[in-house]
LOSE-849012 format. One line per 10 residues: their letters; for each residue x, y, z of C-alpha. Coordinates in steps of 0.5 Angstrom, whole numbers. Layout:
<atoms>
A	X/Y/Z ~ ...
</atoms>
This chain:
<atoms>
XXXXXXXXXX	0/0/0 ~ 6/5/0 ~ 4/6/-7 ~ -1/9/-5 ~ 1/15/-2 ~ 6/17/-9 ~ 0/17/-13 ~ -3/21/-9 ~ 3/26/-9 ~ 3/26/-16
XXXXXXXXXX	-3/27/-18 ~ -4/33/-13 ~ 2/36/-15 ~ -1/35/-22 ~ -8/39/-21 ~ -5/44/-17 ~ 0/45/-23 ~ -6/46/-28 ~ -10/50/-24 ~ -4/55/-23
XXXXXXXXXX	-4/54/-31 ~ -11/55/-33 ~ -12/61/-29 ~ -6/64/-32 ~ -9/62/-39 ~ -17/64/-39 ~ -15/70/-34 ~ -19/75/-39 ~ -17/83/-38 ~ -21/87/-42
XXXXXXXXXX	-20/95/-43 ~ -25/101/-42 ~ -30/100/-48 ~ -29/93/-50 ~ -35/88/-50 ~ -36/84/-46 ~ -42/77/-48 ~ -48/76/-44 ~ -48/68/-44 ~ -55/65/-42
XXXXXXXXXX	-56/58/-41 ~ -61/53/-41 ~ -68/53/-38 ~ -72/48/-33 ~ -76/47/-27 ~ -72/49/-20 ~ -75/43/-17 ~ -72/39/-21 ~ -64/41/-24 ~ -64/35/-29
XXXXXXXXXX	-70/37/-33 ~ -67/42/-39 ~ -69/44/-44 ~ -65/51/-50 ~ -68/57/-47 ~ -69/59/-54 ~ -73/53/-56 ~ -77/53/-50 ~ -78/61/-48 ~ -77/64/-54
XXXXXXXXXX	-77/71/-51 ~ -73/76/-56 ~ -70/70/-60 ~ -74/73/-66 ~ -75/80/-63 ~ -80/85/-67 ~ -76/92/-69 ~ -76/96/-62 ~ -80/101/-62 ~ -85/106/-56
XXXXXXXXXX	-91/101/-55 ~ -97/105/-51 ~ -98/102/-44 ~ -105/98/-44 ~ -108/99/-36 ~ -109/92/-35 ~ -102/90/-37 ~ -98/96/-34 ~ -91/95/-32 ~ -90/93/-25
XXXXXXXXXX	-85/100/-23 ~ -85/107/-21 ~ -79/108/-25 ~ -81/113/-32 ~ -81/110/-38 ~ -78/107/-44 ~ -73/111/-47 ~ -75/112/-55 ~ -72/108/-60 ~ -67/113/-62
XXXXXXXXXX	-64/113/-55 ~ -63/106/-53 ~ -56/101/-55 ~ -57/96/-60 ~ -63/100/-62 ~ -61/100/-69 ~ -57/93/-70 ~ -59/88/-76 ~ -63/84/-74 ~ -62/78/-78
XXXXXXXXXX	-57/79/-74 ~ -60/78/-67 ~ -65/72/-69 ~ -59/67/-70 ~ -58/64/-64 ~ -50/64/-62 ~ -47/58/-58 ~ -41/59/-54 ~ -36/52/-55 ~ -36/49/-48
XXXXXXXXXX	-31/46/-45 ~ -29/39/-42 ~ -32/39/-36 ~ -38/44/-37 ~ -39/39/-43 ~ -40/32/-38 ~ -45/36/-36 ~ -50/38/-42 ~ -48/45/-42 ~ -51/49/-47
XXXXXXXXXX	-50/57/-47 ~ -52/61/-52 ~ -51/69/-53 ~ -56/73/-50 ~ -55/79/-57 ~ -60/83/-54 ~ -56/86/-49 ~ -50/90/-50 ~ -46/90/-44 ~ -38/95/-44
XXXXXXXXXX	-33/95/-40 ~ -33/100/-34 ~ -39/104/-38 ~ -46/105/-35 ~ -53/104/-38 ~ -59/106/-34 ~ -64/103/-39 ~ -63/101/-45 ~ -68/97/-50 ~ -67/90/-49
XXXXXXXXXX	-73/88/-55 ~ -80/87/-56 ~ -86/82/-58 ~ -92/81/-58 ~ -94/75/-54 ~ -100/71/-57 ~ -105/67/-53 ~ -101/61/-54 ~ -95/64/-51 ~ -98/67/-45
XXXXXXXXXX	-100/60/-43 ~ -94/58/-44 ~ -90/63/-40 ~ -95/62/-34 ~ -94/54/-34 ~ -87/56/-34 ~ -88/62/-28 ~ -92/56/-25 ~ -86/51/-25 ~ -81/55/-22
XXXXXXXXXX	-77/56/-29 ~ -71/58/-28 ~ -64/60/-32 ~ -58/63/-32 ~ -54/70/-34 ~ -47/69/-35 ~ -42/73/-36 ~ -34/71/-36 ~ -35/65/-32 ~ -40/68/-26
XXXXXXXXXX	-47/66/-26 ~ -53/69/-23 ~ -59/65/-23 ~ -66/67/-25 ~ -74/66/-25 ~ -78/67/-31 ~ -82/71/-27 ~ -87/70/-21 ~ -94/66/-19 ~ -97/71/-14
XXXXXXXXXX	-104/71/-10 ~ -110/76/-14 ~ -112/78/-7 ~ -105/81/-5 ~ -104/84/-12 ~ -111/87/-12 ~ -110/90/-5 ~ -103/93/-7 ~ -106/96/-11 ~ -108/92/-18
XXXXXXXXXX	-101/89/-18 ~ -98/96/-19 ~ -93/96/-13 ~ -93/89/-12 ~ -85/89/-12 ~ -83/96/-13 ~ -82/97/-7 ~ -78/91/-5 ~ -74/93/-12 ~ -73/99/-9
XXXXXXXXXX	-69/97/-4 ~ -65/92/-8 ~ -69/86/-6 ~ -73/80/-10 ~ -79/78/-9 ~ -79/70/-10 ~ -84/65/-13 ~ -86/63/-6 ~ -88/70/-3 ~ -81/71/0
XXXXXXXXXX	-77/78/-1 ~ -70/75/-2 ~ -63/78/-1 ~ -62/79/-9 ~ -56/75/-9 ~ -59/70/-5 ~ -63/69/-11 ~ -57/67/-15 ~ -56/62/-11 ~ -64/59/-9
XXXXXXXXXX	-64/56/-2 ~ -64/48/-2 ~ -71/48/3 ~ -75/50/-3 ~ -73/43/-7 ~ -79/39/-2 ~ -84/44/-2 ~ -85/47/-9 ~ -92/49/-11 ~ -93/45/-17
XXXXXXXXXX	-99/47/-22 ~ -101/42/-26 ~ -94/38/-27 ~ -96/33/-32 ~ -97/37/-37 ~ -92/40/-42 ~ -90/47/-42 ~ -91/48/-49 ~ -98/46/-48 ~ -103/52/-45
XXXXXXXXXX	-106/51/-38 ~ -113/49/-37 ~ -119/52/-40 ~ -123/51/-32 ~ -117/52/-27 ~ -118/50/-20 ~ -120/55/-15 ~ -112/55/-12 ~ -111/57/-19 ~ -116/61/-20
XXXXXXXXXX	-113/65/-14 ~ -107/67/-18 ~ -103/72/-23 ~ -98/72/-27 ~ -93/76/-27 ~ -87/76/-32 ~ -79/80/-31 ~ -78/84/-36 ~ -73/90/-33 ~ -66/86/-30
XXXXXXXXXX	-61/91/-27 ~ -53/88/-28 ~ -49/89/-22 ~ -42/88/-25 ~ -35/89/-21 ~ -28/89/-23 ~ -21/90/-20 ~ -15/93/-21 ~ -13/88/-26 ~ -19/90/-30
XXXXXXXXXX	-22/83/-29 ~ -29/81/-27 ~ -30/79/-21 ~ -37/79/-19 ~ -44/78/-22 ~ -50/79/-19 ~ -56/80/-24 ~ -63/83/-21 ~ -70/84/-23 ~ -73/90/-23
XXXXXXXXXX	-80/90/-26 ~ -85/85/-27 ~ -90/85/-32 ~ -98/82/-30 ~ -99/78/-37 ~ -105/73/-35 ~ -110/72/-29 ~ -110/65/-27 ~ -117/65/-33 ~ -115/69/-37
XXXXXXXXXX	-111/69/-43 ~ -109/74/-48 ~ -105/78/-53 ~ -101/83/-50 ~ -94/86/-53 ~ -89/86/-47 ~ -81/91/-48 ~ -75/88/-45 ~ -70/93/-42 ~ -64/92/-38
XXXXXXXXXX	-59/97/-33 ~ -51/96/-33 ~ -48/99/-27 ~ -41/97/-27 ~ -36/98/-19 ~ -29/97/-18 ~ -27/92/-12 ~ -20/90/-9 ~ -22/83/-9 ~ -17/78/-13
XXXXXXXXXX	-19/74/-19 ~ -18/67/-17 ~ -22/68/-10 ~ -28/72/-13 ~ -33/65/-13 ~ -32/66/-5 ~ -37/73/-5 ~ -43/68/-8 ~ -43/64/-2 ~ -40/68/4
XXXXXXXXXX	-47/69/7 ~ -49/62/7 ~ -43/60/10 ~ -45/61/17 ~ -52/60/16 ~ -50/52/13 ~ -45/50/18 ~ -49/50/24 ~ -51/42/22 ~ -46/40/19
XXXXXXXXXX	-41/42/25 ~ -47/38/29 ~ -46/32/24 ~ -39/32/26 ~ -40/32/33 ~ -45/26/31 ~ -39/22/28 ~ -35/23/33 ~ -40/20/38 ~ -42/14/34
XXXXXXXXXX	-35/13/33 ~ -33/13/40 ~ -39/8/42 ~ -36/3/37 ~ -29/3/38 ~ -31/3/46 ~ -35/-2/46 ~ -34/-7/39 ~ -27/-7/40 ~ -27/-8/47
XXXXXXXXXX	-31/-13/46 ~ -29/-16/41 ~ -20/-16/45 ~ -23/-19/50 ~ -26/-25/47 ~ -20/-25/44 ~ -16/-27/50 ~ -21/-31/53 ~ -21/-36/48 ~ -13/-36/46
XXXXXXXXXX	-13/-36/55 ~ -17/-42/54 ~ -13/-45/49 ~ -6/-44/53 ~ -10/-46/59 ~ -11/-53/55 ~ -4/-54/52 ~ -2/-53/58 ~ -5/-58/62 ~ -5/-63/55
XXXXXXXXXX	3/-61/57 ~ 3/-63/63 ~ -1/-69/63 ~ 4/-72/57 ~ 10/-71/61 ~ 6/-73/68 ~ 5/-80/63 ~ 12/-81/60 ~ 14/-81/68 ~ 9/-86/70
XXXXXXXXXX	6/-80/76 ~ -1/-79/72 ~ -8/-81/68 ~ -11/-82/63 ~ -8/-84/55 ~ -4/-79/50 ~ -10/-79/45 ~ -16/-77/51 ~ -11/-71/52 ~ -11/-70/44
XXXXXXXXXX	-17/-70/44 ~ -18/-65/49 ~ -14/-61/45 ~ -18/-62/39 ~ -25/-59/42 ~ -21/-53/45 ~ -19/-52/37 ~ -26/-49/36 ~ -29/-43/33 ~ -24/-38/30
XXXXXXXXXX	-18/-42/32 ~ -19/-49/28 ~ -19/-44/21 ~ -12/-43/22 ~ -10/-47/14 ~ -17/-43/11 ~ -15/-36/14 ~ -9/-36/9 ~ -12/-39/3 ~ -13/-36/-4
XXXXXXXXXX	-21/-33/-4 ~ -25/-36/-9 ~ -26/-32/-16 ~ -20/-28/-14 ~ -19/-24/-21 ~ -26/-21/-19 ~ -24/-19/-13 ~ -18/-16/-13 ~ -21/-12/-19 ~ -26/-10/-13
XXXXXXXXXX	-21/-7/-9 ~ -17/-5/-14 ~ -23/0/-16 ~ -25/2/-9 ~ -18/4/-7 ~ -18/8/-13 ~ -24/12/-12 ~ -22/12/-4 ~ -16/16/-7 ~ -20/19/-12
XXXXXXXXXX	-24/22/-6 ~ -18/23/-2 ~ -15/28/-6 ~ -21/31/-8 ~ -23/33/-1 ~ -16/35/0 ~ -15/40/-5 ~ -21/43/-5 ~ -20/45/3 ~ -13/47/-1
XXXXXXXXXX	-17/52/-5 ~ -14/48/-11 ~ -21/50/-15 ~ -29/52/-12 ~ -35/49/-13 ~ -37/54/-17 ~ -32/55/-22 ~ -36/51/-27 ~ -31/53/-33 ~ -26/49/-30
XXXXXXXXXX	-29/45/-25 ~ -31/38/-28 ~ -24/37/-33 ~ -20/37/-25 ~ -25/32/-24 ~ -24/29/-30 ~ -17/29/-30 ~ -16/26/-23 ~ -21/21/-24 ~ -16/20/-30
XXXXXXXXXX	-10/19/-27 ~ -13/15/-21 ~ -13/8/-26 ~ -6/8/-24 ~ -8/6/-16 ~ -14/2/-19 ~ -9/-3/-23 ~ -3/-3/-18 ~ -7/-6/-13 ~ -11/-10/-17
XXXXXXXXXX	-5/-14/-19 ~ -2/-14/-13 ~ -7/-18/-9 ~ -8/-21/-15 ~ -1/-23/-15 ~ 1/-24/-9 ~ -4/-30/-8 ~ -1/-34/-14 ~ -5/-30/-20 ~ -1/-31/-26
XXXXXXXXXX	-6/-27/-32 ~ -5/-21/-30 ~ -6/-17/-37 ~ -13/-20/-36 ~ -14/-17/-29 ~ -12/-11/-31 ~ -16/-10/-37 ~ -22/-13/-32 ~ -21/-8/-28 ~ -21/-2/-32
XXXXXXXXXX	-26/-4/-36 ~ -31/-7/-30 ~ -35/-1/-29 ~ -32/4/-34 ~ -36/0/-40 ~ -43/-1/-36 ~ -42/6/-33 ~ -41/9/-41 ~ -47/4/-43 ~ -52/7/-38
XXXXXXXXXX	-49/14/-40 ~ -51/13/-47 ~ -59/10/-46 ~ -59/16/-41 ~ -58/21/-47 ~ -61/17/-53 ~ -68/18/-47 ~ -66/25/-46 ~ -66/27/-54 ~ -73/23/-54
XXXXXXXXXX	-75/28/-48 ~ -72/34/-51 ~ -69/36/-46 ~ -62/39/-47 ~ -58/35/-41 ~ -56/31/-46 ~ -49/30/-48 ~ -47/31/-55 ~ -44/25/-59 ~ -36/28/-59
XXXXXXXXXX	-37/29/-53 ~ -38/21/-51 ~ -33/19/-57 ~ -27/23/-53 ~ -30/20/-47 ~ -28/12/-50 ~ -21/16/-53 ~ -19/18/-47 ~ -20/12/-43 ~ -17/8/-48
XXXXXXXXXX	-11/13/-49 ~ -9/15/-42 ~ -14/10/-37 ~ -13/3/-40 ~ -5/4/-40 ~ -5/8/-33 ~ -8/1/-30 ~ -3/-3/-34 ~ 2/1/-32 ~ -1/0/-25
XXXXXXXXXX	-2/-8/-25 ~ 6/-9/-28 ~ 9/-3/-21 ~ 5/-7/-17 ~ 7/-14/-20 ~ 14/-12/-18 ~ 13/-10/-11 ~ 9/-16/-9 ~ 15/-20/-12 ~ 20/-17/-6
XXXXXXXXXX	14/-18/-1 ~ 13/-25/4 ~ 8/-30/2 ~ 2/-31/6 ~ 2/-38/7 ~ 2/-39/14 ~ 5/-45/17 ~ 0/-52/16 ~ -3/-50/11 ~ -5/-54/6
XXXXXXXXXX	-9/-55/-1 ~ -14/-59/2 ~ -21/-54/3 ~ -24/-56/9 ~ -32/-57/9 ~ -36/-50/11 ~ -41/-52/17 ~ -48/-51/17 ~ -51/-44/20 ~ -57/-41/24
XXXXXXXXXX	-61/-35/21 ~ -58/-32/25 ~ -50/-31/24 ~ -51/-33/17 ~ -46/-28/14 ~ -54/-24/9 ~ -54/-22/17 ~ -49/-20/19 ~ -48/-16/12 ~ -55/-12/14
XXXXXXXXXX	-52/-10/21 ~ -46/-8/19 ~ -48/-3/15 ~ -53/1/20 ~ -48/4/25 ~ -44/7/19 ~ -51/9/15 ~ -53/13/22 ~ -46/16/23 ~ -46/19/15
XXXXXXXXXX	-54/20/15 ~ -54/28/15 ~ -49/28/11 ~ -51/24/5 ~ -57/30/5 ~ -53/35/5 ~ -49/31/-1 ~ -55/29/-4 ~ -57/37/-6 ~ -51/38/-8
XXXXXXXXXX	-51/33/-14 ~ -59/33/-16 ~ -60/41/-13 ~ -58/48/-13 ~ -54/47/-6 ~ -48/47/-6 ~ -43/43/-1 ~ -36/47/0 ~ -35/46/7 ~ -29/41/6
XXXXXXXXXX	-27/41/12 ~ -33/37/15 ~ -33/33/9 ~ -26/30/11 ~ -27/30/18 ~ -33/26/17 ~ -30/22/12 ~ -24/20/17 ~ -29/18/23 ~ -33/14/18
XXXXXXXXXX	-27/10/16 ~ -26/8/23 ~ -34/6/24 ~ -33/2/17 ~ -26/-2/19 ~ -29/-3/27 ~ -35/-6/25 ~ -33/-10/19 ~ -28/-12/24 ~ -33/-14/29
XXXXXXXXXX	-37/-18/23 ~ -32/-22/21 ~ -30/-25/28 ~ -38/-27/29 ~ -37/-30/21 ~ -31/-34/23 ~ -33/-35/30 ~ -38/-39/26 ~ -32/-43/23 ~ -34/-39/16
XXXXXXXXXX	-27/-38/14 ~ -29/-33/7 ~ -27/-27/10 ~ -24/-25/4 ~ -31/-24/1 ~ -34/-23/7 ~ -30/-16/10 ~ -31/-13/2 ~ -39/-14/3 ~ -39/-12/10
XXXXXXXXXX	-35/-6/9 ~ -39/-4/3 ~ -47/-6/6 ~ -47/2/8 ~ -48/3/1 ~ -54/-1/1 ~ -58/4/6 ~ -56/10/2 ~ -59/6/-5 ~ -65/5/-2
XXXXXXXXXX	-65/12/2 ~ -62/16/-5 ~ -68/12/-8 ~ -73/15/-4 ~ -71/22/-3 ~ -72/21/-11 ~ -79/20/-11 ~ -80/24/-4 ~ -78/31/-8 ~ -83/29/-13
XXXXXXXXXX	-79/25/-18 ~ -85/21/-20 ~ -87/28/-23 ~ -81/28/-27 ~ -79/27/-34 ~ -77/20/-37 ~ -71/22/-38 ~ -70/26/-32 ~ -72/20/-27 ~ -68/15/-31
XXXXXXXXXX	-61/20/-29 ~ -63/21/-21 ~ -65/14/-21 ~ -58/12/-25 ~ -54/17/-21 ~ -56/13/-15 ~ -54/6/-16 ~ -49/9/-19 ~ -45/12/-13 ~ -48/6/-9
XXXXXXXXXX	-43/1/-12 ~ -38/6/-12 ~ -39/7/-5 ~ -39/-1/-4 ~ -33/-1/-7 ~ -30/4/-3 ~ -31/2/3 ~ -31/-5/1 ~ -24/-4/1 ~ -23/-1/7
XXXXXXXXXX	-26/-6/11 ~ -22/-11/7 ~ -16/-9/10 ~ -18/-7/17 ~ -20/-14/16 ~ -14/-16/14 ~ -10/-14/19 ~ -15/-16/24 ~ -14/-25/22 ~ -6/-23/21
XXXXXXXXXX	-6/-22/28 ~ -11/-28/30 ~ -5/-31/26 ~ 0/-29/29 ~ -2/-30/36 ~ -5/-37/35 ~ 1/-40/32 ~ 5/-36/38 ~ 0/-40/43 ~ 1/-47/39
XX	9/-45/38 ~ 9/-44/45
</atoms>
């Protein structure tokens, strides 16, 4: 296992040297005037993130603009501010733009890491941003909205659709517009002032009725994914509403956005830093029963600031004022961990020496008195015959004791488990170096652009680990196909795994949704794989070969080929039970955080405080690799001598309590409202990060098992020795 801790080096060092690279060379630095790109990106329900779809394709919001001009003001369709009207076309930016121009829809070519993902970012044209020049209201564009198009825009309000500005790589997320009770606005004043007065101060009315900070709008509180209010959920959003609402729908309007403020902030190096994108308007486009034409203008205001933040720190500003709020349950989790922890180390493995000592006391005991009554016959002082004291000797073997030659044998189907381990230590590195270069600040959580190639590049590199432990253990039990085993290992999970990701996006495609993942994008997957993963695990299987070589063998002493015959087991003891115990203990002391885990991959939460994840992940591997430990002594207590299989199963049952708990989550936050293709993904990642979980902390409990039945080893031939 020293191998272990150089791969870990190096591939750190490498992620560090890309950052530290990649900064330098996507840094933009712009000069006073220039253009700066107004990127959008898709469109889907909050509730749900895997639901996508092309903001232009979906919302159709000035991807066809009509010419710009002054439209009058109907009195029922007034725009929801106290702020003067638009300015005439002659005043406005952009007023004078081609607009075949402006219809052509312009896609941004994604990255790697943002191409994993399905991204899609298309130019927002209507908007013309200049660097460090402000703009109090230009016309963004205008149309004229049909009954169809009002009935969908409402479905969409009703949904929580929202979308993201992106400007240099800063977000900032947006609803479509609003669902607000008809009392209220008529109360207010038939919807004139509804939000004025929180805009007024900064503020942002949220679809729940909320007044939230305007930059927590950018980043939607995870509270809201279970408690969502959903109108009419099983319909397209293409399709228009009802004719006969219910009475909850009738008691709503519908108010749409159509003034945003872009807040934008530089350094002194003239780089963006900051990002906070604020609707100041609303327009009431329908009542719950009614829909009609009506024209609507979309303008825009730019107010650009200077700041002294640096450019590789400027995503820690979106989340500053979470921090505080989000580490109350997590620091409780962790105290939670460490007293789970603290009970099972206490207890088990004070139970589980003493039990120990016990019986290899009591096998002292018995081959002394055998000793002694031996002698005591060779002078003619005692009683009894030599075979009654072999006897005595024999039913003192029992148990744990009597394994001494099964122990040390070769596991049954031994290449498929040594790719077992392989895989789980290297996803266990690749965890450990994730966790720890993110409490290095090697990259945020937010930094979409270069988030998900680290990932990929770590995940790449971590084939190294996966193929030389693989072919180590392999190796080290008297396997000789080790080609085999190091191609079984990097193809074990990587071709199931890209087979599901391939039905996942041919059902996104027929769903219609964005999320999927383009053609090339999945053939530079497989290059990658079979260009630099599969001969990393090759290269891994021939450094462990070699350093297995150098190493004892494990045979203890007496053994022997012949495989004793397994007993037979209650119910109770039967190793099915012990794999459903083992796992509860480690599930309890990583519960809160699978929650919180689970609202960073399917959520809009996100999850920095790596400091609490590794913590929690240390006390965790100390809970895994006790009550694997503690299992594993009741199975050969039992005369079950398949500890191999037995330690990798018990240390990976936690994963079976965090599929059945993923899947539930799935369906409990309205999974079953979802897409096809929507479902099939949450349900795909759950099972996927099940196994991956069962593989690592199989491994983990594979070893602590290891050196557990290595000292039972020792002391029981110690005690025969002597």
């Amino acid at each position: 296992m020293h191998l272990l801790g150089a791969r870990f080096l190096c591939s750190s060092s490498l992620v560090l040297a890309l950052r530290v690279a990649t900064l330098w060379a996507l840094a933009q630095t712009y000069a006073e005037g220039d253009d700066v790109n107004v990127w959008v990106t898709r469109v889907g329900p909050f509730r749900d993130p895997f639901e996508l779809y092309d903001f232009h394709a979906r919302v159709k919001l000035c991807s066809n603009p009509v010419p710009t001009v002054l439209l009058p003001v109907d009195e029922h369709h007034q725009n929801v501010s106290s702020e003067p009207g638009i300015h005439p076309a002659s005043d406005t930016v952009g007023a004078h733009e081609d607009q075949d121009a402006m219809s052509g829809v312009e896609y941004r070519i994604a990255r790697f890491g943002e191409a994993l993902r399905g991204e899609r970012f298309a130019k927002w044209k209507p908007v013309h941003v200049k660097f460090m020049r402000d703009m109090e209201r230009n016309a963004m564009c205008e149309v004229i909205l049909d009954r169809d198009q009002v009935a969908n825009l409402a479905h969409m309000i009703s949904e929580q659709y929202t979308y993201e500005f992106v400007i240099d790589g800063l977000s900032s997320r947006q609803f479509l517009g609003e669902a607000v009770a008809k009392s209220v606005e008529i109360a207010a004043g038939s919807g004139a002032d509804v939000p004025a007065a929180a805009a007024a101060r900064g503020a942002v009315i949220r679809p729940d009725g909320e007044i939230a900070d305007p930059i927590s709008s950018s980043l939607p509180d995870a509270s809201l994914l279970n408690d969502q209010p959903v109108l009419d959920s099983g319909k397209s959003p293409e399709d228009p509403l009802p004719a006969s609402p219910s009475d909850e729908v009738l008691s709503r309007a519908f108010l749409l956005y159509t003034h945003f403020g872009f807040e934008i902030s530089a350094n002194m190096e003239h780089r963006i830093v900051e990002l906070a994108v604020k609707p100041l308007e609303s327009i009431r486009i329908a009542d719950s029963d009614e829909f009609s034409s009506l024209p609507v203008a979309f303008t825009y205001s730019v107010a650009w600031t200077e700041k002294d933040v640096k450019f590789d720190v400027r995503h820690q500003i979106y989340y500053d004022d979470f921090e505080s709020e989000s580490l109350d349950v997590p620091w409780s989790s962790i105290l939670h961990g460490f007293a789970s922890m603290l009970f099972v180390t206490g207890v088990f493995g004070f139970l589980i020496l003493r039990s120990v000592q016990k019986d290899l006391a009591e096998l002292a005991l018995v081959q002394g008195q055998v000793i002694a009554m031996t002698d005591g016959l060779e002078l003619g002082h005692g009683h009894g015959t030599v075979s009654g004291h072999a006897t005595a000797l024999t039913q003192s073997e029992k148990g744990w004791k009597a394994l001494l030659n099964e122990t040390s044998r070769a596991p049954s189907h031994l290449m498929l488990l040594s790719c077992f381990l392989g895989l789980g230590a290297q996803h266990l590195v690749f965890l450990m170096m994730l966790l720890t270069l993110g409490l290095a600040d090697a990259f945020h959580p937010l930094d979409r652009q270069h988030l998900g190639s680290y990932v990929a590049a770590l995940y790449l590199v971590s084939f190294l680990v996966s193929g030389s432990v693989s072919a180590a253990h392999y190796r080290e039990f008297g396997g000789d196909s080790w080609i085999r085993c190091a191609l079984l290992t990097a193809s074990c999970l990587f071709v199931p795994c890209y087979v599901s990701g391939l039905v996942l996006n041919f059902a996104a495609i027929l769903d219609g949704s964005s999320r999927s993942i383009s053609l090339s994008t999945m053939l530079i997957i497989f290059i990658l794989w079979t260009t630099i993963s599969v001969p990393l695990a090759i290269t891994g299987s021939i450094l462990g070969r070699f350093a297995v070589r150098r190493s004892k063998s494990p045979s203890g002493p007496g053994y022997s080929e012949t495989r004793r015959r397994l007993p037979k087991i209650s119910w109770f003891r039967h190793p099915f039970m012990l794999f459903a115990v083992s796992g509860v203990l480690p599930f309890v002391t990583l519960y809160v955080e699978v929650s919180f885990t689970m609202h960073s991959m399917w959520g809009y939460k996100v999850l920095d405080l790596y400091q609490v994840a590794l913590s929690l992940f240390c006390v965790l591997v100390i809970v895994v690799g006790v009550s694997t430990i503690t299992a594993v002594y009741f199975q050969l207590a039992v005369e079950d001598f398949r500890w191999n299989w037995g330690s990798l199963a018990f240390g990976g049952s936690l994963s079976a309590y965090v599929c059945v708990f993923a899947v539930s989550a799935v369906i409990s936050r309205g999974g079953v409202d979802a897409s096809g293709s929507s479902l099939l993904s949450l349900l795909a990642g759950a099972m996927i990060a099940s196994w991956i979980c069962f593989l690592s902390f199989g491994f983990i409990g594979y070893c602590s098992a290891r050196v557990f039945v290595q000292y039972l080893l020792l002391h029981l031939t110690t005690a025969k020795c002597d």
